[in-house]
N, C-alpha and C positions, 0 to 999 in steps of 0.2 A: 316126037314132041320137041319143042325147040326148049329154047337154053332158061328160056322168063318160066313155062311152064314145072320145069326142073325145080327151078330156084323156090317156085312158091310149095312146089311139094314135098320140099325139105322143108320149109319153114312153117307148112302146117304138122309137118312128122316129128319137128322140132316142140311144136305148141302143143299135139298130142302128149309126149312124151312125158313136155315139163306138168303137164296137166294130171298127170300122172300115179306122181309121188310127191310125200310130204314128211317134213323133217319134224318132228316131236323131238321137243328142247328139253332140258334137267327141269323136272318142275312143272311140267306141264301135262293134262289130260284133257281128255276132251271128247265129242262123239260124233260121228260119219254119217247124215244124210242124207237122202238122194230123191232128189225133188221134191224138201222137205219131211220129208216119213225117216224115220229112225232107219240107220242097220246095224249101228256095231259101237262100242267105246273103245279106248284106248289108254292106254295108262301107262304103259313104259315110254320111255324114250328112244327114239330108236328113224330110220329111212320106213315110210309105209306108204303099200299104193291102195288106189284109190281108182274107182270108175273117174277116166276123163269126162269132166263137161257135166257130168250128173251129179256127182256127189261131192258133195259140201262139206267142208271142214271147218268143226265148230270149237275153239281151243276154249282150255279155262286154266288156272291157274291151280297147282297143289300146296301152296304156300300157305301160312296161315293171313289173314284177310284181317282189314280194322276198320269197322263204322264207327267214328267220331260224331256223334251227335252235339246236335247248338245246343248250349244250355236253357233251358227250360225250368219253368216253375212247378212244384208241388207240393202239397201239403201234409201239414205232418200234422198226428194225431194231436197234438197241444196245439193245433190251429195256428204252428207258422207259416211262415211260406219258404220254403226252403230253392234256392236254384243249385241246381246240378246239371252236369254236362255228363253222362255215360260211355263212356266207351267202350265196344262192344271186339273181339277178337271171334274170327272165324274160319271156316273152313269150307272148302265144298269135297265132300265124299260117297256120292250119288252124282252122274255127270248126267243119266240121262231124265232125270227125276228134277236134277237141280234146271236143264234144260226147257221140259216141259212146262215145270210150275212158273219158273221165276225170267228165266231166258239170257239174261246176264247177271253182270253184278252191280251194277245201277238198279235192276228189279229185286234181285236179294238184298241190298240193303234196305229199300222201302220198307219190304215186309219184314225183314228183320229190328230195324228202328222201332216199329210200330208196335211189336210186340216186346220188344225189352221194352220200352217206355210205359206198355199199360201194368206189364209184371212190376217195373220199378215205381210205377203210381199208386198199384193198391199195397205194395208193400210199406213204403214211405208212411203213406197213410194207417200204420197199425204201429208208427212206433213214433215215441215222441224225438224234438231237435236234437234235444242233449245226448241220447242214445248212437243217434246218425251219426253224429261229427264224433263219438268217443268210441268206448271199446264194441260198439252194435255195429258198426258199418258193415264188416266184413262176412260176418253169418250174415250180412242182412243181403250182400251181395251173390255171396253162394247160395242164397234160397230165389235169387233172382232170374240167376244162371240156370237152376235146375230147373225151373215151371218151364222158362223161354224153351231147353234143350229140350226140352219134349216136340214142344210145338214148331220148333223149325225144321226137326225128323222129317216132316213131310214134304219137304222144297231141297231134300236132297242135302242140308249142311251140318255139320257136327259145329255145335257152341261150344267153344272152351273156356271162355270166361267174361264177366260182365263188371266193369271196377268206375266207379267215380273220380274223376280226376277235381273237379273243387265241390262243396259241398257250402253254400254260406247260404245267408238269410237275402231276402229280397231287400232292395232300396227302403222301399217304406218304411220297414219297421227295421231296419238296421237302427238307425237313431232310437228306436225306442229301447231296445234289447241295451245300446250301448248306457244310455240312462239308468235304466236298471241296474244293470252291471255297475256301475260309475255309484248310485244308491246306496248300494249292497257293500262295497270297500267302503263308501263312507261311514255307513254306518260301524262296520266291525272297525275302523280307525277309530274314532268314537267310543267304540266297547273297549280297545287296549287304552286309549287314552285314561278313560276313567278308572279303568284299571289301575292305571300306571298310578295316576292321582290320590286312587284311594290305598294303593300301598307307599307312595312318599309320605304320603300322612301317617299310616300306622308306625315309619321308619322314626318319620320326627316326632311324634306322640314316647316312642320308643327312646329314640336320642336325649328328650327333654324329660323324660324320667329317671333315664341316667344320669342326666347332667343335675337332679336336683339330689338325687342319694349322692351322687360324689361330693357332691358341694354340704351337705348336710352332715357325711362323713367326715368331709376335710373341715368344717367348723368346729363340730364333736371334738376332731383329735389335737384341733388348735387350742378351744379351750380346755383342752385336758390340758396341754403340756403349759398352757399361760397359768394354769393354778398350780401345775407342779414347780413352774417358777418362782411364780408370788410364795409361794409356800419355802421354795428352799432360800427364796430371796427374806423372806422372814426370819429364815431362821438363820441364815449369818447376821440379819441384824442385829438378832435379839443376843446370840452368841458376842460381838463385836461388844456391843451394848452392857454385859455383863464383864465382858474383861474391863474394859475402860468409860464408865458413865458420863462421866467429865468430858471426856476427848467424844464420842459419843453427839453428846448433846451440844459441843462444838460444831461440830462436822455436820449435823442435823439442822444449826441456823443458821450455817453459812450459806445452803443447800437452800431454807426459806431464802436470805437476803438473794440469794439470784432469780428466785421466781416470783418474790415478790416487789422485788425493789428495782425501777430502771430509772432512766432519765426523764423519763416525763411522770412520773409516779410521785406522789405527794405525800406523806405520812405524818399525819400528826399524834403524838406517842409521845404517854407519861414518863420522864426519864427510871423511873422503877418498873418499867415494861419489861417482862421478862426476854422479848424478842432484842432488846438492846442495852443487855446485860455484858457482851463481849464487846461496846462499841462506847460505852458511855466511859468520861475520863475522871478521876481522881480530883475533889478538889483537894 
């Protein structure tokens, strides 16, 4: 044989050889065909051979997997419309089962999407908005998860879990929900307002009953203490009065002439007027 003949028979013993064997990565499993028909799985990582030229090396991944679903509309028992986008975490733990039914992970997702969405459609639909967005979300998720992990058993995947990442009301009736809401503060402002109103008024109904017993108090004790004046102011009169009568009734007309006599004042008066008995002169 000459040298070209040599050359190609290395390089078909070469293409045998590498045909051969196949390297299984950290993470990965997968299952060995041969002219399509099953023969074998693999699941560690590791150099493995393989019939050259007949047998097919089918990989798949052991990692855990995420279908991210578009958000989509459903309805909830109080007849909203709620949109949610699910997302969905998985696995494949069956290679030759996951193989048969589904064939990659573009066809397990299909059928996995389809079936979280109809479990998270009749679920949705058995409980009202206000539950979904509050304390319900999450039983309502792990009862979602569990119907699906049944039914994906058969395509070879273990479900691990099924979670919403937003959960709001549709467009249309966003503005309606917001009205409401917007209705609903008004009116409880409203209920404190008059609240408010009708205890400043109890306050000043209050205030103003104080303020007339005080005032009615402090008059009481002003005219107490104006008669215990007049009274003790009597009685130095009447004392004054008895020591000196004269001086007395002096001091008592001088007291008239200032309050009754000014400059524009006129008096015309008998000169035997008692009132002008200290004023009239000797003939």
């Amino acid at each position: 044989m000459n040298r070209f003949t040599w050359i190609v028979l290395i390089g078909v013993g070469i293409w045998i050889g590498l045909d051969s064997f196949y390297v299984v990565q950290e993470g990965e499993q997968g299952i060995v065909t041969k002219f399509g028909e099953y023969r074998y799985s693999f699941m560690e990582p590791g150099l493995k051979w393989k019939s050259p030229f007949a047998d097919t090396v089918h990989r798949m991944q052991k990692r855990i997997l995420t279908s991210d679903v578009p958000p989509a509309e459903y309805q909830t028992l109080d007849k909203n419309k709620l949109v949610a986008d699910p997302v969905t975490r998985w696995r494949i733990v069956d290679p030759i089962t996951f193989f048969k039914k589904v064939r990659d992970v573009s066809g397990a997702k299909a059928r996995l999407d389809d079936i979280v969405n109809s479990e998270l459609r009749r679920k949705i639909a058995s409980h009202d908005f206000s539950d979904i967005i509050g304390g319900e979300r999450d039983p309502l998720m792990d009862s979602v998860a569990q119907n699906a992990r049944e039914q994906v058993k058969l395509f070879g995947i273990q479900l691990v879990d099924v979670r919403i990442k937003r959960a709001d009301l549709s467009q249309e009736v966003e503005e309606s929900v917001f009205q409401r809401m917007r209705a609903e503060r008004d009116r409880i402002a409203k209920r404190y307002r008059s609240e408010g109103e009708e205890e400043a008024a109890k306050i000043r109904a209050d205030t103003d009953k104080l303020k007339a017993i005080l005032l009615a108090q402090a008059y009481e004790k002003a005219q107490e203490l104006r008669g215990e004046g007049d009274a003790q102011g009597i009685a130095i009169y009447a004392n004054a009065y008895n020591k000196d009568p004269e001086f007395y009734s002096f001091t008592r007309t001088l007291e008239a002439y200032e309050l009754g006599i000014d400059p524009k004042t006129h008096l015309v008066l008998s000169t035997s007027n008692d009132l002008l008995k200290f004023i009239a002169s000797d003939d």
